[in-house]
C-alpha positions in Angstrom: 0.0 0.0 0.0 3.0 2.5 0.6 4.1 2.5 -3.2 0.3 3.7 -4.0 0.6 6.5 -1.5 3.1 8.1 -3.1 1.4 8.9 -6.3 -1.3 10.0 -4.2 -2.1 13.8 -3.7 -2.7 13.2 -0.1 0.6 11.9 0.6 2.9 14.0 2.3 6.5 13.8 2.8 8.3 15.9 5.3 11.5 15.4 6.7 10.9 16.2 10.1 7.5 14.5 10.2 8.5 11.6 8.3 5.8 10.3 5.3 1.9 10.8 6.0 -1.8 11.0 4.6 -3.0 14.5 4.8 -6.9 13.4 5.2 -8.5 14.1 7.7 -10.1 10.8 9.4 -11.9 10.2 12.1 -10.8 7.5 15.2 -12.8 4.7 13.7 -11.4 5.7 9.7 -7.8 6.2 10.8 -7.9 2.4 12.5 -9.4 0.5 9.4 -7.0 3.0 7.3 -4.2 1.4 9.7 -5.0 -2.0 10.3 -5.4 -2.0 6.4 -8.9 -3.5 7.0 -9.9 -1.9 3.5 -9.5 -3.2 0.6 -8.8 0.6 -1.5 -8.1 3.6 0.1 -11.4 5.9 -0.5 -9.6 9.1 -0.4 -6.9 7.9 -3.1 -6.8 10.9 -5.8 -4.2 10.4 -8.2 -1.6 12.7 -8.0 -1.2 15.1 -11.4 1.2 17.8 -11.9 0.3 18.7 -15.3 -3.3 18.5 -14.7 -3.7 22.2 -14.7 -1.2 22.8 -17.6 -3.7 20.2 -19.4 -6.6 22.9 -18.9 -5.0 25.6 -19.7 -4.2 24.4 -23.6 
């Protein structure tokens, strides 16, 4: 599951922090997210730079 985090837009990395999801979940989301109790994240959004470039043409 960590390799599909990282093309998500929701994943952050910071190096003080270390590597985290930037949703915001509730107790009962963030365990299931965890535990890994899900089969797909629900919040993945595929991370894509030239999406706006892409709108602009």
């Amino acid at each position: 599951m960590a390799d599909i985090c990282e093309m998500c837009a929701h994943f952050v990395s910071d190096d003080e922090l270390g590597d985290y999801c930037s949703v915001s979940l509730d107790e009962d989301e963030m365990e299931r997210f965890l535990t890994q109790n899900v089969k797909g994240c629900n919040y993945f959004q595929l991370y894509d730079e030239y999406k706006i470039v892409r709108k602009q043409n």
